[in-house]
C-alpha positions in Angstrom: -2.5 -33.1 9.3 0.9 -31.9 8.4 -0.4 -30.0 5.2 -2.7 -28.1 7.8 0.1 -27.0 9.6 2.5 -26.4 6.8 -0.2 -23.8 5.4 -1.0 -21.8 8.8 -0.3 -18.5 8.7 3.1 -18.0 10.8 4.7 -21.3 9.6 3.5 -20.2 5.8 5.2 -16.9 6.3 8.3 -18.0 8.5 9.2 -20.9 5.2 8.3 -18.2 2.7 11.0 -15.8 4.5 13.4 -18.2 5.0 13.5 -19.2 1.2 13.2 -15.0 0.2 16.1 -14.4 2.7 18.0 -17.7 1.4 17.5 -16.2 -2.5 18.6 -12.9 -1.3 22.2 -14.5 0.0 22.4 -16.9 -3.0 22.7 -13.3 -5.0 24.1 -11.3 -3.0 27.3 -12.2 -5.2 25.7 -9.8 -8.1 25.7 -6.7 -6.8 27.9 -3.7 -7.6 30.9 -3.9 -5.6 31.0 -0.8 -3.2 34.5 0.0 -4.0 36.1 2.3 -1.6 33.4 4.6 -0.8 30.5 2.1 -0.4 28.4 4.8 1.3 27.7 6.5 -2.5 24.9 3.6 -3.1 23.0 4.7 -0.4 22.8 8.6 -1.5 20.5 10.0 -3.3 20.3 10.2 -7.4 18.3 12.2 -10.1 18.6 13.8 -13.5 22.4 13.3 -12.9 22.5 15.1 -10.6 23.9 14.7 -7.0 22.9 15.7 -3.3 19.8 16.7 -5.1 17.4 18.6 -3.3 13.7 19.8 -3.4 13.3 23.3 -3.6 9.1 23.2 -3.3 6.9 21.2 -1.5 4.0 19.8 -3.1 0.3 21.0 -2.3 -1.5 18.2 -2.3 -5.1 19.7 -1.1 -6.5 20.0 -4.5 -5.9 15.9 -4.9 -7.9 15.3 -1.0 -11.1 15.4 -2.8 -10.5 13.3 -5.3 -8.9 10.7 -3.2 -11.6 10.9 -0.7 -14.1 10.4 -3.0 -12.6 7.4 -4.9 -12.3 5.7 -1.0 -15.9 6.6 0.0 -16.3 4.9 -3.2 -14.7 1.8 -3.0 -16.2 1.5 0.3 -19.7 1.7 -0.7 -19.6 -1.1 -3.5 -17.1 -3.2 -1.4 -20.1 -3.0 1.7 -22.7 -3.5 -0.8 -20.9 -6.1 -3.0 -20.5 -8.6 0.1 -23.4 -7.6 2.5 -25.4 -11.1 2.9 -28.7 -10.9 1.3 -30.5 -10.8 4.7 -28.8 -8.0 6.0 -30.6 -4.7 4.6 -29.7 -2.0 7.5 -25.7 -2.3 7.6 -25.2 -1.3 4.0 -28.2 1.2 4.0 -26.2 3.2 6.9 -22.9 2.9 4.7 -24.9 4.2 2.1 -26.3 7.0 3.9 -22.8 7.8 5.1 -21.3 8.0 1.8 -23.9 10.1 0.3 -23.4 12.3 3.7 -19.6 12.4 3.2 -20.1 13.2 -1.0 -22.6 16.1 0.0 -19.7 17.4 2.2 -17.3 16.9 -0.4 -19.2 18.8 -3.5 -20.7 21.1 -1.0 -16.8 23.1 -0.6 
């Protein structure tokens, strides 16, 4: 009885924080001292380089395809992969969605 309760959900996760929030105090003691500016270890660092900016903004419509397709992908299996044996016309419709989608896709 108590080992059902212990590993519900919401108690599970409420113990599991408690111990992550416990371990985080326990070594808080290790981190770098903020001296007298402590705000510096919250701005941003790269390539040695301070208050660095970015000049350019990435164009990410040549990578939509590719990430579409890998999702109507995964999709597709995952449906098929745990569709019950009994049930033919749930995964036939994903299936004829995700060949609908891909035409779409390698049609542009």
């Amino acid at each position: 009885m108590i080992g059902n309760i212990l590993l519900s959900p919401p108690v599970l996760f409420l113990l599991l924080l408690a111990i992550g929030l416990a371990l985080s105090h326990a070594v808080s003691g290790l981190a770098a001292p903020g001296g007298a500016n402590g705000d510096r270890k919250l701005e941003s660092y790269a390539c040695g380089q301070r208050h660095y900016t970015h000049n350019t903004s990435p164009d990410y419509g040549q990578f939509f395809p590719y990430a579409f397709f890998f999702t109507i992908m995964h999709v597709l299996v995952l449906v098929i992969a745990t569709a019950p044996r009994d049930v033919l016309t749930m995964p036939l419709l994903y299936v004829g969605a995700g060949l609908l989608a891909l035409y779409i896709i390698f049609r542009r």
